[in-house]
Every structure is written in C-alpha cells, then in structure tokens.
Residue frames as a rotation matrix with the C-alpha (Angstrom) as fourth column:
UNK 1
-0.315 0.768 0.557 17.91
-0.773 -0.548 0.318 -5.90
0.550 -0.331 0.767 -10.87
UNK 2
-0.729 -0.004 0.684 16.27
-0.680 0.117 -0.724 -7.54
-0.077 -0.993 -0.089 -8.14
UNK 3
-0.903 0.429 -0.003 13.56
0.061 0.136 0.989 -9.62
0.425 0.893 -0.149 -7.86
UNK 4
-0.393 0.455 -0.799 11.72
0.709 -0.403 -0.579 -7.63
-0.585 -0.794 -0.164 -5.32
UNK 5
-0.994 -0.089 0.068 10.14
0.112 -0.813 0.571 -5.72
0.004 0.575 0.818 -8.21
UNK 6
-0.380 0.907 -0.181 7.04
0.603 0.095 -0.792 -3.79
-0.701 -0.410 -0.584 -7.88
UNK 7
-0.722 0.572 0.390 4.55
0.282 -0.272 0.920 -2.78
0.632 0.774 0.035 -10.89
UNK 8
-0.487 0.560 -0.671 2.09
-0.093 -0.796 -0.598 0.19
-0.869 -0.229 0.440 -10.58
UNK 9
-0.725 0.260 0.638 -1.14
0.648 -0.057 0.760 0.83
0.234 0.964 -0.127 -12.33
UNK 10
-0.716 0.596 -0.364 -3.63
-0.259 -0.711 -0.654 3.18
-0.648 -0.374 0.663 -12.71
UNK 11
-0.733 0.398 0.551 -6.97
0.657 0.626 0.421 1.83
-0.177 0.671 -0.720 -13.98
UNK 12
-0.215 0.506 0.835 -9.36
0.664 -0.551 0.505 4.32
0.716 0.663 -0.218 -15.78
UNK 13
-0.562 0.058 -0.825 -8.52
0.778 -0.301 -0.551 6.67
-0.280 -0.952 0.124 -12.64
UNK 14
0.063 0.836 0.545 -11.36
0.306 -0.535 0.787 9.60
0.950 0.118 -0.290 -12.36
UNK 15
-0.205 0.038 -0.978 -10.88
0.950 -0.234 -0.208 12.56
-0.237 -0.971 0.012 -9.96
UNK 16
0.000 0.341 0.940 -12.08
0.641 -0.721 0.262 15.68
0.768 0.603 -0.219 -8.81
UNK 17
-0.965 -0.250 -0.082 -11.65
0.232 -0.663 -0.711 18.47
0.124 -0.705 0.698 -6.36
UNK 18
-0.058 0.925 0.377 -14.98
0.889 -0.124 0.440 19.84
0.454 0.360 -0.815 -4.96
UNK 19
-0.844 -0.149 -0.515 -13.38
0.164 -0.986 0.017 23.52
-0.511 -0.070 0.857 -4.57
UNK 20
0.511 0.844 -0.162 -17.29
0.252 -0.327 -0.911 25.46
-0.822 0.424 -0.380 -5.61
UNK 21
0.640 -0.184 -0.746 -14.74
-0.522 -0.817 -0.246 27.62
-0.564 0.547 -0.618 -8.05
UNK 22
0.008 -0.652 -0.758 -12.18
-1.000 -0.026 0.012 25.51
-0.028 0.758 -0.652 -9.34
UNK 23
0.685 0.199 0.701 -12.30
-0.402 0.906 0.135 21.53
-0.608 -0.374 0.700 -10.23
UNK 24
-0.530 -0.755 -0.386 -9.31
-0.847 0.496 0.194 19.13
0.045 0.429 -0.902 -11.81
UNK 25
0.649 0.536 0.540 -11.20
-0.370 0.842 -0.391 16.08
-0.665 0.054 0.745 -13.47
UNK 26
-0.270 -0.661 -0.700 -8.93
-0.963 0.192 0.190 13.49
0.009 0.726 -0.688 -15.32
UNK 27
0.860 0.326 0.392 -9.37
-0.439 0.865 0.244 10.13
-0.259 -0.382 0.887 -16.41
UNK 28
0.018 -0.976 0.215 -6.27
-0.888 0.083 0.452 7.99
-0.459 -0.199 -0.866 -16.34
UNK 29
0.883 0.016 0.470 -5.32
-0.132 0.968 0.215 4.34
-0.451 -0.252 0.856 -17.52
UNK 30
-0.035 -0.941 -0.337 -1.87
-0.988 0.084 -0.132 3.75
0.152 0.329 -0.932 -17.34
UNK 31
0.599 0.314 -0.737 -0.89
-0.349 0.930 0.112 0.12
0.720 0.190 0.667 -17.71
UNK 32
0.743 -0.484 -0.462 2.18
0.669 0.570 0.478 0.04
0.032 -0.664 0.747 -15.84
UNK 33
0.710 -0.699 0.083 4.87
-0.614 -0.672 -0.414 2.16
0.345 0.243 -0.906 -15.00
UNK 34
0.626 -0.477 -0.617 8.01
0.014 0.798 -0.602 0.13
0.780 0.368 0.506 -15.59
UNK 35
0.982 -0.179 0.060 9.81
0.043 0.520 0.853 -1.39
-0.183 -0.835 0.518 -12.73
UNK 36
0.168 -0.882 -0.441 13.20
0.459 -0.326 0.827 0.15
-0.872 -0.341 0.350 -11.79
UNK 37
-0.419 -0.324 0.848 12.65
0.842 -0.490 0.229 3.13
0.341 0.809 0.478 -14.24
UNK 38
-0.428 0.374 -0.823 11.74
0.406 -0.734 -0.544 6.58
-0.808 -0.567 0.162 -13.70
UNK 39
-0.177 0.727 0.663 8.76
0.879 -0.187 0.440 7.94
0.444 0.661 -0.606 -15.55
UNK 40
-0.712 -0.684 -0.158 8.71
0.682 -0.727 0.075 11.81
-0.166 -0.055 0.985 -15.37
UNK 41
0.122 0.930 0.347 5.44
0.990 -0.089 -0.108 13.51
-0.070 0.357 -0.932 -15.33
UNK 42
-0.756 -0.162 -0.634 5.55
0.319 -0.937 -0.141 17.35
-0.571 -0.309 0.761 -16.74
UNK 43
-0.372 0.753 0.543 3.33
0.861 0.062 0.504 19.91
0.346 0.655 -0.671 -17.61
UNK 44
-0.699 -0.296 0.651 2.14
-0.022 -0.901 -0.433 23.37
0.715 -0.317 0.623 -16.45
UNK 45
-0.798 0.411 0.441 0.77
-0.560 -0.233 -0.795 24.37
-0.224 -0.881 0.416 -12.97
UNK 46
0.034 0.996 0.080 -2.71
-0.739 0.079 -0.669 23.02
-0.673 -0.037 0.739 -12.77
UNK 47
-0.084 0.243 -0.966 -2.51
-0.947 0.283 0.154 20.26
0.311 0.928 0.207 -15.23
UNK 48
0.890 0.429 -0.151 -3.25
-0.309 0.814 0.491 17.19
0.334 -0.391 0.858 -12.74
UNK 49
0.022 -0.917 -0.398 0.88
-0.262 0.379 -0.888 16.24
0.965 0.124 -0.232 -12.05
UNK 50
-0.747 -0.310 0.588 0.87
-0.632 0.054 -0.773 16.59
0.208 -0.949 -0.236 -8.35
UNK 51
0.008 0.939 0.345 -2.30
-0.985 0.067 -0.160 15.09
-0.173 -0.339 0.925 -8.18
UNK 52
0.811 -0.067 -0.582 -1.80
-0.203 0.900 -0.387 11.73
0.549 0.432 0.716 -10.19
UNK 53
-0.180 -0.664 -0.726 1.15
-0.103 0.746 -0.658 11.33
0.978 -0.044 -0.203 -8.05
UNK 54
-0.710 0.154 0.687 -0.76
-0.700 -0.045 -0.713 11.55
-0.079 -0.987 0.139 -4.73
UNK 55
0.270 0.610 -0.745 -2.89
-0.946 0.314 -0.086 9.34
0.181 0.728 0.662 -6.82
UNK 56
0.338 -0.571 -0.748 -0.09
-0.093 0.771 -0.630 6.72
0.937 0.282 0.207 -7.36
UNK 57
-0.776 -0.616 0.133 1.13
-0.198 0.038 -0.979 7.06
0.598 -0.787 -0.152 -3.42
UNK 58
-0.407 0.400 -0.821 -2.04
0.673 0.739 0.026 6.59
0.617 -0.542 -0.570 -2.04
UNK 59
-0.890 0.023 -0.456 -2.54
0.214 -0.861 -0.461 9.88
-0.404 -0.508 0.761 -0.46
UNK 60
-0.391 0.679 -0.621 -5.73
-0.814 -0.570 -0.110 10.53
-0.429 0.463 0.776 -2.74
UNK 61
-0.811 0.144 0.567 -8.11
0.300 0.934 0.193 7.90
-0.502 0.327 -0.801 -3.54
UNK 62
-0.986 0.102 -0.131 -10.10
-0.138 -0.066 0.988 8.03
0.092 0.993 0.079 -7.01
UNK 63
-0.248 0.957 0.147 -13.55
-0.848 -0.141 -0.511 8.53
-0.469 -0.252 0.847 -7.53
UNK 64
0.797 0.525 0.298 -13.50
-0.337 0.796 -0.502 5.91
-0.501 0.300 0.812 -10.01
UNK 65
0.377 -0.826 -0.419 -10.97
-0.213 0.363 -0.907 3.46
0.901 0.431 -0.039 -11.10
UNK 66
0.966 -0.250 -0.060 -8.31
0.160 0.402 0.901 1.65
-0.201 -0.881 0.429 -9.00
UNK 67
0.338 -0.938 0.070 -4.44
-0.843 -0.335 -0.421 1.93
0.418 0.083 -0.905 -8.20
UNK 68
0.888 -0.128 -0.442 -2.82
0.276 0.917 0.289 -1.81
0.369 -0.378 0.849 -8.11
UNK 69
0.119 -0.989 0.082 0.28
-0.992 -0.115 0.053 -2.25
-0.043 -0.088 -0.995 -6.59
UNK 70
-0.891 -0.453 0.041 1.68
-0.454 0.891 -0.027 -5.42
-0.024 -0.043 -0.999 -7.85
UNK 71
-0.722 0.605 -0.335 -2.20
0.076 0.551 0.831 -6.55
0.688 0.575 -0.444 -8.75
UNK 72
-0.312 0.760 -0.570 -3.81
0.903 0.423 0.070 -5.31
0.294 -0.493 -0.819 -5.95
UNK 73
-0.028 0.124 0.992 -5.87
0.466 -0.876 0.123 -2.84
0.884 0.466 -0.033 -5.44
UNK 74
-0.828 -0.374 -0.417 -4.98
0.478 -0.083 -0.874 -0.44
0.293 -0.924 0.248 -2.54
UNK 75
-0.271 0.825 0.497 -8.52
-0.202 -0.553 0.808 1.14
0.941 0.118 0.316 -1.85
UNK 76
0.713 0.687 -0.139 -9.03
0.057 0.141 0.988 -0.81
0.699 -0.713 0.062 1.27
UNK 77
0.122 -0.831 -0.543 -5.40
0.716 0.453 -0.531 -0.57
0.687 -0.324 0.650 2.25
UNK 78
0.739 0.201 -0.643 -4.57
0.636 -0.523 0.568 1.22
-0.222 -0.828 -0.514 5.26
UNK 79
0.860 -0.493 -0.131 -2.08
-0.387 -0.463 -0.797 4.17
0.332 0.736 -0.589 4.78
UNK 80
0.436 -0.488 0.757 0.31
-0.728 0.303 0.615 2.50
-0.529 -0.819 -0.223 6.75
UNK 81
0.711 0.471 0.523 0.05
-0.052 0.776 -0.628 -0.22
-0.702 0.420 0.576 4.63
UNK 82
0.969 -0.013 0.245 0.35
0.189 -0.600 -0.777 2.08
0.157 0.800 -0.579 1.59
UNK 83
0.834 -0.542 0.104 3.62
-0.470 -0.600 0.647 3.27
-0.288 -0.589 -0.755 3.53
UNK 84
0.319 -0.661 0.679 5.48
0.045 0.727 0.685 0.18
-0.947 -0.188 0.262 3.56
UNK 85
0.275 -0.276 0.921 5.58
0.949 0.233 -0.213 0.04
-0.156 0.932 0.326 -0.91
UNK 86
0.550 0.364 0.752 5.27
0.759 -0.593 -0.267 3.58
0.349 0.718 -0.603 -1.20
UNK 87
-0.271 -0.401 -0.875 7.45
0.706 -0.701 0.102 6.74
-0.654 -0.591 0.473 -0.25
UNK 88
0.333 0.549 0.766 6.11
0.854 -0.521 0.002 10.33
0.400 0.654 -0.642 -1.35
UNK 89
-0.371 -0.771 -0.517 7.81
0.909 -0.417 -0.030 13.80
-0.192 -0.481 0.855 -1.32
UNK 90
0.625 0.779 -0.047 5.97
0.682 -0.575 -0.451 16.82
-0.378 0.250 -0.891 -1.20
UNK 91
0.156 -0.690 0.707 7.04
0.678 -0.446 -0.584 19.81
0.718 0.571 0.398 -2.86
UNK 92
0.054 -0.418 0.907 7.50
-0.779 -0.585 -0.224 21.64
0.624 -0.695 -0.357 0.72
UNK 93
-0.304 -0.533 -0.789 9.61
0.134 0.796 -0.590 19.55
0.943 -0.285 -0.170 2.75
UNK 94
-0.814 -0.134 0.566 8.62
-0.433 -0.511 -0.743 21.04
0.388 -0.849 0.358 5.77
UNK 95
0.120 0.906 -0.405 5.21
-0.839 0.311 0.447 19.47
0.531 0.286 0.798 5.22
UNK 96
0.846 0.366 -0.388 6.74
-0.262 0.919 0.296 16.25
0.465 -0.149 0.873 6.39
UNK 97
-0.378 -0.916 0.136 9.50
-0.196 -0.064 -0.979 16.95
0.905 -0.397 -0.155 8.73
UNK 98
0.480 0.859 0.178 8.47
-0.100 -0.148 0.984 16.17
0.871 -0.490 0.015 12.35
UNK 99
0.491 -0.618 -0.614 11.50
0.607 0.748 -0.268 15.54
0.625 -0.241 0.742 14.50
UNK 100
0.988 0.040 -0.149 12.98
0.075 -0.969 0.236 18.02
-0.135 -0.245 -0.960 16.18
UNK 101
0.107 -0.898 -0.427 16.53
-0.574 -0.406 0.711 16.81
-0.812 0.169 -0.559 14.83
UNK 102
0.014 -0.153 -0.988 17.79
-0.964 0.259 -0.054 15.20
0.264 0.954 -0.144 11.55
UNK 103
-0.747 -0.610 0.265 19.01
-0.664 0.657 -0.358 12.49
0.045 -0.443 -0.895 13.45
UNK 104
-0.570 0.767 0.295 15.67
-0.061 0.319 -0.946 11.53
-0.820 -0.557 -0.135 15.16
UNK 105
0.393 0.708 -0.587 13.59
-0.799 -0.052 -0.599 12.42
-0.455 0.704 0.545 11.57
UNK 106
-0.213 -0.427 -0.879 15.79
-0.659 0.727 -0.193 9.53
0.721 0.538 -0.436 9.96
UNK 107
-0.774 -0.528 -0.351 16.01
-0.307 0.797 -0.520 7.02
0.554 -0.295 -0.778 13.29
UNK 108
-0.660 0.659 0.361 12.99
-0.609 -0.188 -0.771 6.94
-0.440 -0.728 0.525 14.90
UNK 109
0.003 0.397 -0.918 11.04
-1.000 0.024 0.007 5.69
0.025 0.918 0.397 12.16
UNK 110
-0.336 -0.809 -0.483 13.54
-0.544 0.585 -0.601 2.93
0.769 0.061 -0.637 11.86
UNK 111
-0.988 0.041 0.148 12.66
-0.125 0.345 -0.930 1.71
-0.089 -0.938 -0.336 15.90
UNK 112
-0.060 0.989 -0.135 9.04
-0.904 -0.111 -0.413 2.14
-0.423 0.097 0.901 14.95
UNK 113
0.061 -0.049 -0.997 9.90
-0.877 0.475 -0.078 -0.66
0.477 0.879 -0.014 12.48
UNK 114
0.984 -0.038 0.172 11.42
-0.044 0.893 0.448 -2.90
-0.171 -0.449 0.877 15.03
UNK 115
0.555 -0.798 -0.236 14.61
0.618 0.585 -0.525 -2.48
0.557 0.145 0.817 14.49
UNK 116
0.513 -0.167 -0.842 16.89
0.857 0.042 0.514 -1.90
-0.051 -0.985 0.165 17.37
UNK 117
0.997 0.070 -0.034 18.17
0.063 -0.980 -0.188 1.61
-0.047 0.185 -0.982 18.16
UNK 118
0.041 -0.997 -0.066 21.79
0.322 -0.049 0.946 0.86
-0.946 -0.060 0.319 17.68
UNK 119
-0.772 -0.332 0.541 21.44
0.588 -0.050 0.808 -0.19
-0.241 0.942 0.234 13.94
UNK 120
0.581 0.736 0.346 18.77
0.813 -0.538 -0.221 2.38
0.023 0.410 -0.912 13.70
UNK 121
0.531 -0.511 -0.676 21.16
-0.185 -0.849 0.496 5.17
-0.827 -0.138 -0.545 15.00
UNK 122
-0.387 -0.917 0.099 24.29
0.183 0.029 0.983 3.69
-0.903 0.399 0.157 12.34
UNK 123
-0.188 0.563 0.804 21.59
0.982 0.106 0.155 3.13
0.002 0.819 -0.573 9.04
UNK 124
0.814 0.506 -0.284 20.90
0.471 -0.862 -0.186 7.24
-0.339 0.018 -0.941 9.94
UNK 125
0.535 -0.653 -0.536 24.13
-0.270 -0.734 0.623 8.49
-0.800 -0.189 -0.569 10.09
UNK 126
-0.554 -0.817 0.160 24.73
0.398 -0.091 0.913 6.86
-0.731 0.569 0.375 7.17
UNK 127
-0.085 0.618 0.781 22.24
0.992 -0.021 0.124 8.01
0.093 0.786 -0.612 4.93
UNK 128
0.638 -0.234 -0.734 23.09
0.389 -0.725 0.569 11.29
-0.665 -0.648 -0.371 6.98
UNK 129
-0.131 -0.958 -0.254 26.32
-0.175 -0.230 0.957 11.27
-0.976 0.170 -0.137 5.48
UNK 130
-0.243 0.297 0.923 24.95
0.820 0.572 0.032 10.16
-0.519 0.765 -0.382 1.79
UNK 131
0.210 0.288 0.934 23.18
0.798 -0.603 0.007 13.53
0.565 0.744 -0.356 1.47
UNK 132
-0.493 -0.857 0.147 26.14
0.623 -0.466 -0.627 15.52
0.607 -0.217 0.765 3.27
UNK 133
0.534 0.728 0.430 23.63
-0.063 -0.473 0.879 16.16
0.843 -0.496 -0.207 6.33
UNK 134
0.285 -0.531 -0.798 25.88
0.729 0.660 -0.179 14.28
0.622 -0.531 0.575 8.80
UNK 135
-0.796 -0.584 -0.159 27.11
0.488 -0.464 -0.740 17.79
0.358 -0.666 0.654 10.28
UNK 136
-0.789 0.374 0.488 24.20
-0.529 -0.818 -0.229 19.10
0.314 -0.438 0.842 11.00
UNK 137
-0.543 0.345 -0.766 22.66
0.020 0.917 0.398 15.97
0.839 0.201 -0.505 12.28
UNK 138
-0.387 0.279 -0.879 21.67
0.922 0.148 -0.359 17.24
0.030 -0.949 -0.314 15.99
UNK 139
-0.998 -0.028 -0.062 21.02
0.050 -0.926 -0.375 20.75
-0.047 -0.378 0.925 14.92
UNK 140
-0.318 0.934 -0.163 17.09
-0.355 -0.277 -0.893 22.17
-0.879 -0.226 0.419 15.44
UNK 141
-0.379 0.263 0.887 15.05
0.863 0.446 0.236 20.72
-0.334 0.855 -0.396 12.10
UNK 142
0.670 0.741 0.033 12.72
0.706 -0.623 -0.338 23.87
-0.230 0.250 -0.941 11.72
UNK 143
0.473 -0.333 -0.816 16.07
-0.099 -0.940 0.327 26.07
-0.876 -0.074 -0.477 11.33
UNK 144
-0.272 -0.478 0.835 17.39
0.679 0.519 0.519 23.89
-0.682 0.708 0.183 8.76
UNK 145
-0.867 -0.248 -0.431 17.39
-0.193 -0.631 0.751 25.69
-0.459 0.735 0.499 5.03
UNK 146
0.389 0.893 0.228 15.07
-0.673 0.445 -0.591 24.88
-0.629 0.076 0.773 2.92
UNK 147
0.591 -0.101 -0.801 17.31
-0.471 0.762 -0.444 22.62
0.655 0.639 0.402 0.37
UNK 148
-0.591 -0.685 0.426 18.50
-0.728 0.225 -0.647 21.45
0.347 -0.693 -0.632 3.66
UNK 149
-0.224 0.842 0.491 14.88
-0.758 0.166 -0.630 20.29
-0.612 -0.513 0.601 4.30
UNK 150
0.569 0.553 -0.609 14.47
-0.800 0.199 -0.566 18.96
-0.191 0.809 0.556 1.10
UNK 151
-0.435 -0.697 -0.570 17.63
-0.343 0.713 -0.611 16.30
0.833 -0.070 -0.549 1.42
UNK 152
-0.742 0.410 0.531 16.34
-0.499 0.192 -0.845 15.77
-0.448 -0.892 0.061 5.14
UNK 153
-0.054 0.996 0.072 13.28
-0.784 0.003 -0.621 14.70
-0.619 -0.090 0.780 3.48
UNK 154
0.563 0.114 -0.818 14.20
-0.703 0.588 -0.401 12.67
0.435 0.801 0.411 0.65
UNK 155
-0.563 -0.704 -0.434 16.66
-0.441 0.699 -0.563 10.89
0.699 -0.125 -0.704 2.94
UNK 156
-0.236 0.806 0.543 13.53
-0.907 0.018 -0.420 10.17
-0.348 -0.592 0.727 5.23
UNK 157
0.677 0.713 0.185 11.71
-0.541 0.651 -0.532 8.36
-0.499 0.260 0.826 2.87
UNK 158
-0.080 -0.945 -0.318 15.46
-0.894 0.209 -0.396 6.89
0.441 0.252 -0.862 1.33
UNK 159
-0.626 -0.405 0.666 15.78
-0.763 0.492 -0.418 4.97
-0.158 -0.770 -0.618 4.97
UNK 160
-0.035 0.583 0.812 12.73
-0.660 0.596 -0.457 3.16
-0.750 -0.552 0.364 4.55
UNK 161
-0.908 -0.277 0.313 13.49
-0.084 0.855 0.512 1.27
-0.409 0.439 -0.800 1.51
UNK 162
0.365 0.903 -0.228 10.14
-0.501 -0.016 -0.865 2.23
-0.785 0.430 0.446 -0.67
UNK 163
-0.443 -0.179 0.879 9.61
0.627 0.639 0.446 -0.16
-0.641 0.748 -0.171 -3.76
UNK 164
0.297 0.401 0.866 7.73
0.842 -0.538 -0.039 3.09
0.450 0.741 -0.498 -5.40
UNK 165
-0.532 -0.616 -0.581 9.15
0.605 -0.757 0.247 6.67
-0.592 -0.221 0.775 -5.04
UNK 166
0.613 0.467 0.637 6.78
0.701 -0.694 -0.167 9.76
0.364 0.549 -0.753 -6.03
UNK 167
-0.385 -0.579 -0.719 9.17
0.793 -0.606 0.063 12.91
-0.472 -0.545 0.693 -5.88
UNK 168
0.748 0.663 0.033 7.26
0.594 -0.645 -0.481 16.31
-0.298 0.379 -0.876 -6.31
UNK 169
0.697 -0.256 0.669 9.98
-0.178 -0.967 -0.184 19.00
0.694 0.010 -0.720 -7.34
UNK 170
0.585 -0.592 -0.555 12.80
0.544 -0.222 0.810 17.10
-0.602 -0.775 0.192 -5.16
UNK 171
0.035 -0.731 0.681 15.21
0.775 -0.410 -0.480 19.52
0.630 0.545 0.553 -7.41
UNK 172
0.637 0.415 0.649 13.89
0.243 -0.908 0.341 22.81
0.731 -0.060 -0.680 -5.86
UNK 173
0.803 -0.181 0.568 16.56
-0.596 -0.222 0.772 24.29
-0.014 -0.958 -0.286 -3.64
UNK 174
0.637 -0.598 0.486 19.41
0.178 0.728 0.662 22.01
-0.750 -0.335 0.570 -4.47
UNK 175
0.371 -0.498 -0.783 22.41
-0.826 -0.563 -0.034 23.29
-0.424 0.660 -0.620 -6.31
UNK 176
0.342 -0.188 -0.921 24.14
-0.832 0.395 -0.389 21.40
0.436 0.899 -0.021 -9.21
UNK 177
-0.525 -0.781 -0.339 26.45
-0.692 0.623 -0.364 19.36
0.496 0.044 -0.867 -7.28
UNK 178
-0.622 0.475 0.623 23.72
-0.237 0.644 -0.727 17.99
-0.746 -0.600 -0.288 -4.89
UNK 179
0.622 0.573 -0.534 21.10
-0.772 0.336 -0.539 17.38
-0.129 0.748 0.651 -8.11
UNK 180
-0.138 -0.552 -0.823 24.06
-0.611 0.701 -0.368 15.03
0.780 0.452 -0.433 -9.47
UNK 181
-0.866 -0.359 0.348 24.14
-0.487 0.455 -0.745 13.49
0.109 -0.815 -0.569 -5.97
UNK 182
-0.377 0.744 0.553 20.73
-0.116 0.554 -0.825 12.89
-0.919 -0.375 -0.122 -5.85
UNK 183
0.437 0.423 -0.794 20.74
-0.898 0.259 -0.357 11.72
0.055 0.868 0.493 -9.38
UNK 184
-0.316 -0.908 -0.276 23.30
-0.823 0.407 -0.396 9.39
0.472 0.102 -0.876 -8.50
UNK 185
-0.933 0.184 0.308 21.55
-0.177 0.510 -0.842 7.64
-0.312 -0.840 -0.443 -5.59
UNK 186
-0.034 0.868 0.496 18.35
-0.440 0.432 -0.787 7.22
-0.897 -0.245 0.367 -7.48
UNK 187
0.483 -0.285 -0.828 20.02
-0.588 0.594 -0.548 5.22
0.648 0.752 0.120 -10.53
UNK 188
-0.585 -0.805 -0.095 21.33
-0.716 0.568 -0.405 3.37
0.380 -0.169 -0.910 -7.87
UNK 189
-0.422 0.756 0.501 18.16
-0.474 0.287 -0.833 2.65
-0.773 -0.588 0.237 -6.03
UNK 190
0.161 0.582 -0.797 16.62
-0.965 -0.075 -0.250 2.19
-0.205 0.810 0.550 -9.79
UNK 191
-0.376 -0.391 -0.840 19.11
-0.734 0.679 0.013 -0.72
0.565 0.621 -0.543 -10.43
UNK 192
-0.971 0.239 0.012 17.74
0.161 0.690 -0.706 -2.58
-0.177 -0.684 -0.708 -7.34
UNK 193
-0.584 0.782 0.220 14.36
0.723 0.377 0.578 -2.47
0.369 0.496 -0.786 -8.94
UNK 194
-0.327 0.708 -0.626 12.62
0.664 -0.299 -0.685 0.92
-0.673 -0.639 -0.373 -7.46
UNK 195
-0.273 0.390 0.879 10.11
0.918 -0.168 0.360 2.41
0.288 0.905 -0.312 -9.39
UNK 196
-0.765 -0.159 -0.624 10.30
0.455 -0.820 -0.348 6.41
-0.456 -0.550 0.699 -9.56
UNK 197
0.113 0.659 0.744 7.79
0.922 -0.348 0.168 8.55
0.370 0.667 -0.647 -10.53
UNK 198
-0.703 -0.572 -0.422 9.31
0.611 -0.790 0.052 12.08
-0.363 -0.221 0.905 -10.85
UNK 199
0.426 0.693 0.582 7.59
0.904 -0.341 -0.257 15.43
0.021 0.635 -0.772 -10.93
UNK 200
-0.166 -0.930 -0.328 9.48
0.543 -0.364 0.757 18.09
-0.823 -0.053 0.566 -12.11
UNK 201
0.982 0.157 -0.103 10.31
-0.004 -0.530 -0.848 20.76
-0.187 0.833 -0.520 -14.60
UNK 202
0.411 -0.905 -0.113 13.87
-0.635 -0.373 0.676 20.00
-0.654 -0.206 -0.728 -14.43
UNK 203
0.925 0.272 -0.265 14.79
-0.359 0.399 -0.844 18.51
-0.124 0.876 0.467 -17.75
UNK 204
0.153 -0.952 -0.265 18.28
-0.655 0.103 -0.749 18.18
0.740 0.288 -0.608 -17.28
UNK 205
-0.322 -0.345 0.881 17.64
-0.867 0.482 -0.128 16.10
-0.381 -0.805 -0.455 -14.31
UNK 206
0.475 0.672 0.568 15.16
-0.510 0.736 -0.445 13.90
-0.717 -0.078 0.693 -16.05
UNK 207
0.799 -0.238 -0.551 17.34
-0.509 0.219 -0.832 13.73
0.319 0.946 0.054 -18.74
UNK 208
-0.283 -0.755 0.591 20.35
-0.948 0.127 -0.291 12.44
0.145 -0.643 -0.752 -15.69
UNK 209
-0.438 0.140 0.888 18.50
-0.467 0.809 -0.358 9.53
-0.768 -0.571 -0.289 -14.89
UNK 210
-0.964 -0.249 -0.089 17.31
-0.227 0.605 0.763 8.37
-0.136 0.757 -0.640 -18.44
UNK 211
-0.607 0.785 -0.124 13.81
-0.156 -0.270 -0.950 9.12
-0.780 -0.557 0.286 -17.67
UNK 212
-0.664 0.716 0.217 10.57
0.736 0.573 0.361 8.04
0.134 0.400 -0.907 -19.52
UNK 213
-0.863 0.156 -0.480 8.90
0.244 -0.704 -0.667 11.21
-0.442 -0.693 0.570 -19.97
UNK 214
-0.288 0.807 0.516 4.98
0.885 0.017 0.466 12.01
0.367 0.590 -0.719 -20.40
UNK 215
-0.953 0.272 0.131 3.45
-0.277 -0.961 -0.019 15.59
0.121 -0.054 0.991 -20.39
UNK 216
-0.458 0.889 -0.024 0.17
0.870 0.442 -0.219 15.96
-0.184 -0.122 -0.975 -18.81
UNK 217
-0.952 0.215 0.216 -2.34
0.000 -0.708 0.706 18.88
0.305 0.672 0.675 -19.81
UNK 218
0.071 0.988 0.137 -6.25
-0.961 0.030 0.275 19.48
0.268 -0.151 0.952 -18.26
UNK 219
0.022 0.131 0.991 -5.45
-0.687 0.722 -0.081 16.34
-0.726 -0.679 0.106 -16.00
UNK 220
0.910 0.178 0.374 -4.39
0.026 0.877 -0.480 14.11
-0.413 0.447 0.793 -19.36
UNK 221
-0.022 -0.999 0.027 -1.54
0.162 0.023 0.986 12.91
-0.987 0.026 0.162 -20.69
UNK 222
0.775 0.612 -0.155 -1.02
0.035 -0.287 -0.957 14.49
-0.631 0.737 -0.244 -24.01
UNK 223
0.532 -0.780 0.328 1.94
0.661 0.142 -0.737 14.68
0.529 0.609 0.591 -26.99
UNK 224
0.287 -0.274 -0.918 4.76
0.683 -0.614 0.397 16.50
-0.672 -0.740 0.011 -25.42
C-alpha cells in the first residue's frame, strides 16, 4: 500500500430531510473507515445508506457534526475541492453522464485537469478498454444501456484517481462476468490505498472484495 492514504470520519453526524411528510434523522460517529478497505453499508430502503454516503462524499452537508478527510473538516470546502479526494456513484448512472460520447465523458475531464489532450485521449481509451467500453467509445452516451451507463460511470470517476470511492448499487445492471471485473479493479485500486465505501445489497460482491460490513436501520448502524 501506498503512502498516499486517506482516512475518513464522521463526527456525531446529525441529518434531516425537511420533506413536511417524511424525515430521515440519524446521528453518526464513525471513527474511521479504514484506509484501502471497503466498508459495505446495507440495510433496507429508507434506512439512511444512500444518505450517509452522500454524507461521506460531500454532496450533503450535516446539520450537526463534521466529515474530516484526513483531519480536516470539509464544511468550508468547495465541491470541487471535495472532487479532487472524493469520487461518488449514484445509483442512476445517467444522473452523471454529460458527454455526448464515452470517449469525451472519460477525456475531457482529464484536459480540465491540465493534462494535455494526447495523454488525456490514451488514459481514456484505456480505462475504455478496462471496462470493455472501448467499442462503443464514439457511440451517442444517452443510447448507451443502462449497465452500459453504469461502467461509463464508474470508469468516469476510475480516471480521476479518487482517494475515497462511495459506490451506490454499482452492481445493478452488470452481469456476473463484469461484477468479477469490477471486483477485480477495485482490490486493485484498494491495494494502492483507496478507501471504498460500498452500498449495496449484493452480498456476494461484498463478500468478493473482503468487505467490512455494517447494517444500518432508522438512519443507525445496528447488529446485522
């Protein structure tokens, strides 16, 4: 493992929705979710999962309590910022597709960064070719499948080298042999020190990647 390792916490986190009809209050204090492991959050519908990991990505910022990355707390951080440690996969890929080809949704990004559109074009096409997208690299994004989307997406947020990884449900839509694939590639990523936080009902995946798994329950984590 690396020593580019990055440690997550959640200090006595405290949210709510202010839907009139329906609210999701939890408090949280995790200490740390362990650098280059994947911690596995399950639990039925409604029980706070997606949340806490929009929580942990930054996307949703606590009424009370803080989210450190590496000891600091990101509250004042721009999302941008937030970008650079974090990558976050919704559970509809489409959500965060924006390209109008695979290519472009992977290389663009990349040039935003500063880096130059040659090795931005090669660094796509391979990660292209990683999650067997490579042929359909120029075709229309919005026709894509949907576990077409859902690789398209995870190789998105792949390119940029996140030191934290929230995946909602990246199973959904992906048959056996691609699950193994993308189990494969995030026990590789794992060994170079990225911390995953998986949500999921897919026990046999979590069980693929040696996972660290807590059940959560009325927005708390509870015996599984």
């Amino acid at each position: 493992m690396t020593e580019n390792i990055f440690k997550l916490e959640l200090k006595s986190i405290n949210f709510a929705y202010p839907a009139k009809d329906e609210r999701e209050d939890f408090t949280l204090t995790v200490d740390y979710f362990s650098p280059g492991q994947c911690t596995v959050i399950m639990g039925e519908n409604g029980s706070g999962k997606t949340t806490l990991g929009k929580l942990a990505a930054g996307l949703l910022r606590p009424d009370s309590g803080c989210v450190l990355y590496n000891g600091q707390d990101i509250a004042e951080w721009k999302l941008g910022e937030i970008g650079k440690q974090a990558g976050y996969l919704f559970q509809e890929p489409a959500r965060q597709i924006f390209a109008p080809t695979p290519i472009e949704e992977i290389a663009l990004p990349l040039e935003l960064r500063g880096i130059s559109k040659e090795e931005a074009q090669k660094l796509a096409w391979d990660v292209l070719r990683q999650f067997e997208l490579d042929d359909i690299a120029e075709n229309t994004s919005y026709m894509l499948s949907r576990g077409e989307k859902q690789r398209l997406a995870i190789a998105a947020a792949m390119v940029m080298k996140p030191k934290f990884f929230v995946l909602d449900e990246p199973t959904t839509g992906l048959d056996k042999r691609r699950r193994d694939i993308l189990s494969e590639t995030l026990k590789s990523l794992m060994e170079k020190g990225l911390t995953i936080l998986l949500i999921s009902h897919d026990k046999e995946f979590a069980s693929s990647l040696n996972a660290d798994v807590c059940y959560m329950d009325e927005g708390r984590f509870v015996d599984g």
